[in-house]
C-alpha positions as YAML, in Angstrom:
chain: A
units: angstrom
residues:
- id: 1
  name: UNK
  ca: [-44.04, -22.00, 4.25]
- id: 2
  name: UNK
  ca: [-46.16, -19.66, 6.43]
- id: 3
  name: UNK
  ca: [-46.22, -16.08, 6.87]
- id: 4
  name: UNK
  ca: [-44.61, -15.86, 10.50]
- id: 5
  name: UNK
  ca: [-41.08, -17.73, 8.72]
- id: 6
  name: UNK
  ca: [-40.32, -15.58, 6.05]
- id: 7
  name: UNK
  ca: [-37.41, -13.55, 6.83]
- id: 8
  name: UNK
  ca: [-35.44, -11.31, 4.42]
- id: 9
  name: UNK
  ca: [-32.54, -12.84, 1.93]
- id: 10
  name: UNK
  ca: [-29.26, -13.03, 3.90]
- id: 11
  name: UNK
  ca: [-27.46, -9.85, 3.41]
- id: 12
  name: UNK
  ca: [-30.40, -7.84, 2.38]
- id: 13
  name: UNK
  ca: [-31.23, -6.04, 5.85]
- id: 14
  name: UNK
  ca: [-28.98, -3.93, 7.73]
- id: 15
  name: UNK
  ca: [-29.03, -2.34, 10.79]
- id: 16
  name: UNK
  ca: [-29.11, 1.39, 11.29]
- id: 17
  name: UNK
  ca: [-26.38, 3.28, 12.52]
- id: 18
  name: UNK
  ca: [-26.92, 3.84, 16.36]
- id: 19
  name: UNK
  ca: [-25.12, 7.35, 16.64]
- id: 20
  name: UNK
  ca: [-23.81, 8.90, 20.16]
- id: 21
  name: UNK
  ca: [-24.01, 5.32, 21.99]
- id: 22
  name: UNK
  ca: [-20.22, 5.43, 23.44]
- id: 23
  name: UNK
  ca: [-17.18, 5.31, 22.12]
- id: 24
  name: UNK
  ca: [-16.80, 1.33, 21.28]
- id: 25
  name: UNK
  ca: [-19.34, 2.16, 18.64]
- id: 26
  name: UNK
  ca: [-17.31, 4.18, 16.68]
- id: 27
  name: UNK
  ca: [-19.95, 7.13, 16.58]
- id: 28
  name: UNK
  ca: [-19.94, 8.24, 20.79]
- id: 29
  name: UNK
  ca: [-18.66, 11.49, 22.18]
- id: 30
  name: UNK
  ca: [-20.03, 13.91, 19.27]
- id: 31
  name: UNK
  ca: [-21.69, 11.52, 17.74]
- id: 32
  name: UNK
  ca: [-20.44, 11.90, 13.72]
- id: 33
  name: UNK
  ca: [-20.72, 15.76, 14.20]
- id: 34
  name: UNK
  ca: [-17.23, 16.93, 14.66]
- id: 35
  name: UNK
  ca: [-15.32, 18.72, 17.37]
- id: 36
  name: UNK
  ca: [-16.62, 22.56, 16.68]
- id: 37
  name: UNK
  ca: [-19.03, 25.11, 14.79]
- id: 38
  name: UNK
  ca: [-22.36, 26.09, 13.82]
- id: 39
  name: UNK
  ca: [-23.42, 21.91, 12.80]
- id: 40
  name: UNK
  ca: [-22.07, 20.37, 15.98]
- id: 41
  name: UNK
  ca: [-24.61, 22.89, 18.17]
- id: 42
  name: UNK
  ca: [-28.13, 21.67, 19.27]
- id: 43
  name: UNK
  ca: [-30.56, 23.47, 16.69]
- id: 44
  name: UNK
  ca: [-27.32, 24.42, 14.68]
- id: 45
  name: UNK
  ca: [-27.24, 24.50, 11.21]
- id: 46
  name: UNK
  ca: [-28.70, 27.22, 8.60]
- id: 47
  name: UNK
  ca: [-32.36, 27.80, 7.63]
- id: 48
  name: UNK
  ca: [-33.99, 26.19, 4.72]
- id: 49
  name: UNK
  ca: [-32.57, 27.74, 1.62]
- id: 50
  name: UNK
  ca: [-29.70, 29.42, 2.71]
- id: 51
  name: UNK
  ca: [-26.78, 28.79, -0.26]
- id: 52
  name: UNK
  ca: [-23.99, 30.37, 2.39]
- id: 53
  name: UNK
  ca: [-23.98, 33.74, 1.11]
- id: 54
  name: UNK
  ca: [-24.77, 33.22, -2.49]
- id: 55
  name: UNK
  ca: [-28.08, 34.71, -3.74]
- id: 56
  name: UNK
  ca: [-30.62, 31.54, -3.14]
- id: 57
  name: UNK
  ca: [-32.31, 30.13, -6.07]
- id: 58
  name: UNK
  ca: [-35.98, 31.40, -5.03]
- id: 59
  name: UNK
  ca: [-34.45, 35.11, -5.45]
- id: 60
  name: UNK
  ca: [-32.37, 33.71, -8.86]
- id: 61
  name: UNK
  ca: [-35.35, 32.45, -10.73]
- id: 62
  name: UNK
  ca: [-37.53, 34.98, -12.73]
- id: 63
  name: UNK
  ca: [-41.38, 35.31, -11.16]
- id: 64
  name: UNK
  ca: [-44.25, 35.03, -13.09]
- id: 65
  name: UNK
  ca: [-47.92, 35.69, -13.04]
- id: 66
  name: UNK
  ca: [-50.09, 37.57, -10.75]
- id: 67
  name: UNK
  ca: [-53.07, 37.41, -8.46]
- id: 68
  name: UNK
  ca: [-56.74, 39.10, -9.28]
- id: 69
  name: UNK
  ca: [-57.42, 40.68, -5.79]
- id: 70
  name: UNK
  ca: [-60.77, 41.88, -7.41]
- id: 71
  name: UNK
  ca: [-61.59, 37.87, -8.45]
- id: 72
  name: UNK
  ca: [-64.94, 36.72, -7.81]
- id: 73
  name: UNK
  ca: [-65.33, 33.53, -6.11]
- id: 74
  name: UNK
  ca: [-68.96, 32.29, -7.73]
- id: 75
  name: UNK
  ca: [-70.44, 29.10, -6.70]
- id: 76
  name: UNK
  ca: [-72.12, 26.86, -9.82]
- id: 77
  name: UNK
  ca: [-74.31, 24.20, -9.20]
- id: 78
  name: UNK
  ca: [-76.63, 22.10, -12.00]
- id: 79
  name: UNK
  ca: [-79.81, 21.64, -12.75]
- id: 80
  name: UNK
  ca: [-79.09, 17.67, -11.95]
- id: 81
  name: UNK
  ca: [-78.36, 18.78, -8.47]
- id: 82
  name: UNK
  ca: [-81.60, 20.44, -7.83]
- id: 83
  name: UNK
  ca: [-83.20, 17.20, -8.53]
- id: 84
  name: UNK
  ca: [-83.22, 16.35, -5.00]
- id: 85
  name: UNK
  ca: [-85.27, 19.59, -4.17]
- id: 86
  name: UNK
  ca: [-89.18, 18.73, -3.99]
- id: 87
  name: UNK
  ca: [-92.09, 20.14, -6.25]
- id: 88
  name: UNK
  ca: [-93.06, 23.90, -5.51]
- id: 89
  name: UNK
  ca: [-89.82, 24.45, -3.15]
- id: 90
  name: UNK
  ca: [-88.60, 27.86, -3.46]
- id: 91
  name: UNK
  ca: [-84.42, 27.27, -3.69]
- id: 92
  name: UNK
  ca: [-81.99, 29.89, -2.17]
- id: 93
  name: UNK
  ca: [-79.17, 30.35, -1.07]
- id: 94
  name: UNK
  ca: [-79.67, 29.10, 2.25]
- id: 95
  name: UNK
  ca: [-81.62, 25.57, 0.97]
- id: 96
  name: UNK
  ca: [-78.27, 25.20, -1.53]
- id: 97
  name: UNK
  ca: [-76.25, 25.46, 2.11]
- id: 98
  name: UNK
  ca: [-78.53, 23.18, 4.06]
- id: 99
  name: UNK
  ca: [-78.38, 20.63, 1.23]
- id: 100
  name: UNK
  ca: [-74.40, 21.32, 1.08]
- id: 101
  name: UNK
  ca: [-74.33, 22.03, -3.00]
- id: 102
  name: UNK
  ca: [-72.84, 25.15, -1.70]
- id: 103
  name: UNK
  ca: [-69.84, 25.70, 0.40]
- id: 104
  name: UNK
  ca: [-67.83, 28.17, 1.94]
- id: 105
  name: UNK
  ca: [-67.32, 32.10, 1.27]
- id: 106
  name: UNK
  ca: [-68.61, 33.27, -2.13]
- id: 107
  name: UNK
  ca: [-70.02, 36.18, -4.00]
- id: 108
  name: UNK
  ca: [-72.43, 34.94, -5.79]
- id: 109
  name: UNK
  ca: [-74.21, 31.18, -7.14]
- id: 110
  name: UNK
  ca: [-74.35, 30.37, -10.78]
- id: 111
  name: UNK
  ca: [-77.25, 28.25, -12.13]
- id: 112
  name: UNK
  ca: [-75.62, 26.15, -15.41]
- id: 113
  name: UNK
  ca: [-77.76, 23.53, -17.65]
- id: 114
  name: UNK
  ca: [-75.95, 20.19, -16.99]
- id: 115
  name: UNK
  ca: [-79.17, 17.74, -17.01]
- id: 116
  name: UNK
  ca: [-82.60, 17.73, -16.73]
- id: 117
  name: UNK
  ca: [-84.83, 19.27, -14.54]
- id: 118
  name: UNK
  ca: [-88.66, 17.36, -13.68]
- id: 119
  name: UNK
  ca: [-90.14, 19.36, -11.06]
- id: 120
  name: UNK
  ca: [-91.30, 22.89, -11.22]
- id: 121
  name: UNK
  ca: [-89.01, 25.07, -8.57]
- id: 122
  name: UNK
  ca: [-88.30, 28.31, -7.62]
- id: 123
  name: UNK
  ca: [-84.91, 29.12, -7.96]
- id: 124
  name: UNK
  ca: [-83.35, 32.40, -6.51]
- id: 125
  name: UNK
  ca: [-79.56, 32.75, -7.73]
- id: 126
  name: UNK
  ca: [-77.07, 35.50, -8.53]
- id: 127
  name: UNK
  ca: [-76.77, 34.43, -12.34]
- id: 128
  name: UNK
  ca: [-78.02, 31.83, -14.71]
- id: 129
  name: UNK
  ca: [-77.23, 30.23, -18.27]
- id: 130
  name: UNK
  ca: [-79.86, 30.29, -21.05]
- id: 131
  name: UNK
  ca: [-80.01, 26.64, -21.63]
- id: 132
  name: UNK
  ca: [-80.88, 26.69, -17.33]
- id: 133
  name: UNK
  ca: [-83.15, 29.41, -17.73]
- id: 134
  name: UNK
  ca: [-84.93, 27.61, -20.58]
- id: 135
  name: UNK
  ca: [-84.95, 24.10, -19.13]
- id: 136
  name: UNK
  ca: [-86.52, 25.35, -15.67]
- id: 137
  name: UNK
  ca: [-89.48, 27.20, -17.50]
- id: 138
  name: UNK
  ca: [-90.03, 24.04, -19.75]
- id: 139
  name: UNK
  ca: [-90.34, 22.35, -16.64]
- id: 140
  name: UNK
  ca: [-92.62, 24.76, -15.16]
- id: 141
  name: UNK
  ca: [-90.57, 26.53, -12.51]
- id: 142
  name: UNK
  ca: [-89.43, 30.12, -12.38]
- id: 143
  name: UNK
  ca: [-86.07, 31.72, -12.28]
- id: 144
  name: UNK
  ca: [-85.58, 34.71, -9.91]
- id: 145
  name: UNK
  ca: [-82.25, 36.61, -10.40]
- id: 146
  name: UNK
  ca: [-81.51, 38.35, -7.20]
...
């Protein structure tokens, strides 16, 4: 058996219906759409969601939940990131873009202690965790909250 003889079991394709192709087929003329009305138009039919008059289930169901307008959208990177970062490199917000840690619109970057730090940098972020703070002075860099 090769790949270019295998066919389907007998019985288990069919053909789809080929609708508005003349009357012998049984769907010409208008096609399965009836005579008249609002279906049997070009671009008939109602919008999504319209229940004919009844009140539609989005406007049925209860709502829940809000949205902070005042939210702050804070960036947080890791101290393993910054492992990439040479010795004596002052890190802002502009090397955190360059290096694309940091993406997009944001008010502010947020320093966290996820692994270990080896060289001594100078880091210049909004806010910062103690356990960061403390492993970036163990390893001889400086924090500068700005």
């Amino acid at each position: 058996m090769k790949l270019n003889e295998l066919s389907p079991a007998p019985g288990a394709h069919k053909n789809r219906k080929r609708i508005g192709r003349g009357v012998g087929s049984g769907t010409g003329k208008t096609a399965g759409r009836g005579s008249k009305g609002q279906n049997s138009r070009s671009g008939g039919g109602v919008r999504p969601g319209y229940e004919g008059g009844q009140m539609p289930i989005h406007r049925r169901l209860p709502k829940r939940g809000f949205t902070n307008i005042f939210k702050k959208n804070i960036a947080v990177i890791n101290l393993k990131d910054l492992e990439r970062f040479d010795t004596d490199v002052v890190v802002n917000e502009a090397e955190l873009v360059k290096a694309g840690l940091v993406k997009g619109k944001r008010d502010g970057i947020k320093l966290l202690g996820n692994g270990e730090l080896k060289n001594p940098l100078t880091i210049q972020v909004n806010m910062v965790s103690t356990s960061a703070r403390e492993k970036v002075e163990a390893a001889g860099g400086k924090i500068e909250v700005i």
